[in-house]
C-alpha positions as CSV (number, residue, x, y, z in Angstrom):
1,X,0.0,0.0,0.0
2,X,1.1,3.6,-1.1
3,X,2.6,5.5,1.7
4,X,-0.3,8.7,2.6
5,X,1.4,11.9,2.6
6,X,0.9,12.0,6.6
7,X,3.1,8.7,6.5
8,X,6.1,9.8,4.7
9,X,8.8,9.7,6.2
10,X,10.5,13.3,6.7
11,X,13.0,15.0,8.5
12,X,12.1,16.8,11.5
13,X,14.4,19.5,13.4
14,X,14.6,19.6,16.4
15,X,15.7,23.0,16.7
16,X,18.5,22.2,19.2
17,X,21.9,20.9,19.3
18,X,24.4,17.8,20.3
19,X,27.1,15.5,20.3
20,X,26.6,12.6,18.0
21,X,25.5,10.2,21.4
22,X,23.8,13.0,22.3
23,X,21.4,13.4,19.6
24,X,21.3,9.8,19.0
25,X,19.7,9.1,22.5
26,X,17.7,11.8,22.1
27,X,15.3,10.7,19.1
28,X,16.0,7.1,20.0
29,X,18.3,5.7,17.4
30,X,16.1,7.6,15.1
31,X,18.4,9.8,13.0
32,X,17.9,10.6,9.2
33,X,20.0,8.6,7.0
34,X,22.7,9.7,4.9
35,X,20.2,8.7,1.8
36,X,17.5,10.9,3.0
37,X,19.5,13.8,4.1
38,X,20.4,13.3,0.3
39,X,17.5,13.7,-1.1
40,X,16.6,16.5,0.4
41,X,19.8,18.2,-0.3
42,X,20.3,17.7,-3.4
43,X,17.7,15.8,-5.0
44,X,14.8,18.3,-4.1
45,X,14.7,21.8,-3.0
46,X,13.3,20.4,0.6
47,X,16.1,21.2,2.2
48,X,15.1,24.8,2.3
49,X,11.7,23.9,4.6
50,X,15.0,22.9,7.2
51,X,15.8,26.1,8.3
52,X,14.3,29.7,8.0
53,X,18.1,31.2,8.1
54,X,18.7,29.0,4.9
55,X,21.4,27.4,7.0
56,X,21.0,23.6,8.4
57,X,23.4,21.4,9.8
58,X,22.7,17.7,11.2
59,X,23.9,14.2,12.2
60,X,23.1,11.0,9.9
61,X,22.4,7.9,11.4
62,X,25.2,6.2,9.6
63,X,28.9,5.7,11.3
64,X,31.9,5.6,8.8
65,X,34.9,3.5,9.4
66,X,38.1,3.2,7.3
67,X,41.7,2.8,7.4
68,X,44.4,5.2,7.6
69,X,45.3,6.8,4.5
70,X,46.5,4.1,2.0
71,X,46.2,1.8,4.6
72,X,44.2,-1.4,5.0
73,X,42.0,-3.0,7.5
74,X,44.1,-5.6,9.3
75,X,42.8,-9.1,10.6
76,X,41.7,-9.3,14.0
77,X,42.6,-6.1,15.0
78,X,40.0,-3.5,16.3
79,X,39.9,-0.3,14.6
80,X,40.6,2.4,17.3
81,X,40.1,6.2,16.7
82,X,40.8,7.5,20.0
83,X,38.1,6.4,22.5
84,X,35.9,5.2,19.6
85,X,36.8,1.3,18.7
86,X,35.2,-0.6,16.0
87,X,34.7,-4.1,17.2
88,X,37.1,-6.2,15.4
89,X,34.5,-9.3,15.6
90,X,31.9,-6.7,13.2
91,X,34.3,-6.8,10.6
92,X,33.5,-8.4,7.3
93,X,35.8,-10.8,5.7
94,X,36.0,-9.2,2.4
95,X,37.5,-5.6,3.8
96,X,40.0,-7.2,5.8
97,X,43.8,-6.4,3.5
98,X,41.9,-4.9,1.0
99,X,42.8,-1.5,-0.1
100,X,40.7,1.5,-0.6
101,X,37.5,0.0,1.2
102,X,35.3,1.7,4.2
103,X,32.6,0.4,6.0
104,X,29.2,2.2,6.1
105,X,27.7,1.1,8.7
106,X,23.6,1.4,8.3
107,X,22.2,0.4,11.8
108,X,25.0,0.5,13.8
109,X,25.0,-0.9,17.7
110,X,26.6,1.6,20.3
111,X,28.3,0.5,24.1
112,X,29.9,2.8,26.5
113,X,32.0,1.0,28.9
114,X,34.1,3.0,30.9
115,X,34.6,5.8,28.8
116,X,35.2,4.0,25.3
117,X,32.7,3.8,22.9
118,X,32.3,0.2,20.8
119,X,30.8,0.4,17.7
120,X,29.5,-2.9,16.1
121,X,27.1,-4.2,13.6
122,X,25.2,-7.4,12.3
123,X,26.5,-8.1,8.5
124,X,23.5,-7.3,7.0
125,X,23.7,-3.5,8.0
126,X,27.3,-3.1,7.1
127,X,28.3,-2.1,3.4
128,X,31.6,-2.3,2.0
129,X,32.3,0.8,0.5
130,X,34.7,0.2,-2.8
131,X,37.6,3.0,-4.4
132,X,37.0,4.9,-1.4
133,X,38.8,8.6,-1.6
134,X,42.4,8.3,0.2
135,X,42.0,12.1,0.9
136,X,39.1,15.3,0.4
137,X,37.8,15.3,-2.8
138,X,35.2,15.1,-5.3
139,X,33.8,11.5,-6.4
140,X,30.8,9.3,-8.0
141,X,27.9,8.9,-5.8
142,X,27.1,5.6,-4.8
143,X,23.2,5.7,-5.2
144,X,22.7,2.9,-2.5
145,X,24.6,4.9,0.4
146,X,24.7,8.5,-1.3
147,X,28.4,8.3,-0.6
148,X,31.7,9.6,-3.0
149,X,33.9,7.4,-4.4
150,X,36.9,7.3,-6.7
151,X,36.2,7.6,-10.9
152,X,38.6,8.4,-13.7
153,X,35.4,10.4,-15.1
154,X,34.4,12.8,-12.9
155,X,34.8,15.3,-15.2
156,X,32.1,13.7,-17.8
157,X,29.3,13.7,-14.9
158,X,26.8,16.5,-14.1
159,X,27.1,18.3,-10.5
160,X,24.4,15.7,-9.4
161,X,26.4,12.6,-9.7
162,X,29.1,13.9,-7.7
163,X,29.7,14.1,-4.0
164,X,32.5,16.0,-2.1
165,X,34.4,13.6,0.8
166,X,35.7,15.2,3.7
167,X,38.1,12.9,5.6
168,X,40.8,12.5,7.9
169,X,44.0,11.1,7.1
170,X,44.1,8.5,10.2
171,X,42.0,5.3,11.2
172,X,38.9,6.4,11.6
173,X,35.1,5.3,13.4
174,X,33.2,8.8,12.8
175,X,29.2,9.5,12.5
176,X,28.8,11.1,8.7
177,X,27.0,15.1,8.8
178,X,25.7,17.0,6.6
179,X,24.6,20.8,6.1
180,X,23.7,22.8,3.7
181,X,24.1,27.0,3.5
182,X,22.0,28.8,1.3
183,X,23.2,26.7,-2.2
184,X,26.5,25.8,-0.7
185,X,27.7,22.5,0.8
186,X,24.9,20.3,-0.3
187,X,26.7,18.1,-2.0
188,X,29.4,17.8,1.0
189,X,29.4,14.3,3.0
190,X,31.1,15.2,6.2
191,X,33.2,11.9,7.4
192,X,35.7,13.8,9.7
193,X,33.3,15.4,12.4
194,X,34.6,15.6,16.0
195,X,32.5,13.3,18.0
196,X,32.4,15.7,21.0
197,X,30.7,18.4,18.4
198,X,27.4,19.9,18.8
199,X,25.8,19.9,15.8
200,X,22.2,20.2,15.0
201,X,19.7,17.3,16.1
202,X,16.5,16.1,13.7
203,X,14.9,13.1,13.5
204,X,13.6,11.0,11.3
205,X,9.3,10.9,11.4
206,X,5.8,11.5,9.4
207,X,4.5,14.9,9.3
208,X,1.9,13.4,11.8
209,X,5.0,12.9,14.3
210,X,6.5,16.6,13.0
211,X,2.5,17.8,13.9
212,X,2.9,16.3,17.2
213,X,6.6,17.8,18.1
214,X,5.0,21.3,17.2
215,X,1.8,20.8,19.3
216,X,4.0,20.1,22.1
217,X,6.7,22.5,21.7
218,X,3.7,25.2,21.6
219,X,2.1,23.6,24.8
220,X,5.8,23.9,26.4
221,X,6.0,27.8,25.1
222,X,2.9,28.6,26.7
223,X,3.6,26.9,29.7
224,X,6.5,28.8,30.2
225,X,4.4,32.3,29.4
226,X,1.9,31.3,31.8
227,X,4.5,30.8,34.7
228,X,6.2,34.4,33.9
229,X,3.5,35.5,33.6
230,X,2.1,34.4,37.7
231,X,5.6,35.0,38.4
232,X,5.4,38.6,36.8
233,X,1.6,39.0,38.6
234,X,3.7,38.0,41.8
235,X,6.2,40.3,42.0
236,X,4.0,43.2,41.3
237,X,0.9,41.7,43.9
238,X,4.4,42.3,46.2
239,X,5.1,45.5,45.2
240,X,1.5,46.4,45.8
241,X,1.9,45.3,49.5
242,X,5.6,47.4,50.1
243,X,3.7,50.5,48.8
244,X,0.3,50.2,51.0
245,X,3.0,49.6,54.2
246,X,5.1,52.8,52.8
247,X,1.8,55.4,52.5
248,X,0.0,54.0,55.6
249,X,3.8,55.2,57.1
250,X,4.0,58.0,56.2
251,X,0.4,58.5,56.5
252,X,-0.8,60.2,53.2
């Protein structure tokens, strides 16, 4: 059955920011995808309905993992990226001494335990990411995960069909970003974020969901009128009283 146009699924700011865990926690696990963020960015002008500032900035869902620069993913070993760690026991056969391969990891599962952060995954939500970009750069867009990778003929493809990498030159486990200002960036998949950034938080919903959030951010707002508002009615009632005691003083 056809999705209803209160059923499709959108993305919903939250109008607030934080860390990847942060947000994460936050909407439950339920983050936009790096595919969705892409169509709104550059498949469609939606992107503009983000922000009223016609600047937007958010996590994806997804968590990117690759080797060092020119380097390959090594048997048994974990992949470490400070107090991140990929679990060595998520890693897929086939990336293992394989050069130029990431993993994009779809669904991924999150522990804290004592300060680190392991990051694993069932098979079936990892992809292998092939010719991956050794450095920042422009590439072919991978339709499945609406990530860049490496082509001898970039420059016969239209603006669409590319994708701008941003990376870091170590090993790396880092939640993917993206942002758009004004008609910059859109095309920009950010792999290099900080995870102790605060970027902005939006969530993945149906416009009945984004009809719900608004209803009760408006029930919050005038909750928070109504108690100035006594508070302000307080202070004055006092006031009231301190200039009664002053004139019956005085006596006028």
């Amino acid at each position: 059955m056809a999705q209803t146009l209160k059923q499709k699924q959108i993305i919903i700011p939250l109008n607030k920011d934080a860390t990847y865990l942060g947000a994460y926690k936050l909407v439950g696990g339920n983050l936009p995808s790096n595919v969705l963020h892409d169509k709104y960015l550059v498949e469609t002008n939606e992107w503009k309905q983000l922000s009223k500032e016609g600047y937007y900035e958010a996590w994806a869902k997804e968590i990117i993992v690759y080797p060092a620069m020119n380097k390959k993913f090594q048997k048994g070993k974990d992949v470490v990226d400070g107090n991140w760690i990929f679990d060595k026991e998520s890693m897929p056969q086939e990336a293992v001494g394989k050069d130029r391969v990431a993993l994009f990891i779809k669904e991924p599962i999150i522990k804290e335990d004592g300060g680190k952060v392991i990051i694993s995954a069932k098979q079936e939500e990892i992809v292998v990411l092939q010719n991956f970009l050794q450095k920042d750069g422009w590439g072919k867009v991978d339709e499945a995960t609406r990530m860049p990778f490496e082509s001898k003929n970039l420059d016969s493809l239209n603006e669409d069909q590319k994708r701008y990498l941003w990376r870091r030159g170590d090993e790396s486990v880092r939640p993917l970003a993206r942002n758009a200002y004004y008609y910059d960036n859109r095309r920009d998949v950010y792999a290099d974020w900080g995870r102790v950034d605060a970027l902005g938080v939006a969530r993945v919903g149906s416009e009945e969901v984004a009809e719900k959030i608004s209803a009760s951010a408006k029930v919050n707002e005038l909750k928070a009128l109504v108690h100035d508002a006594k508070a302000s009615l307080s202070e004055q009632s006092e006031r009231m009283k301190k200039i009664d005691k002053l004139v019956q003083e005085l006596g006028l």
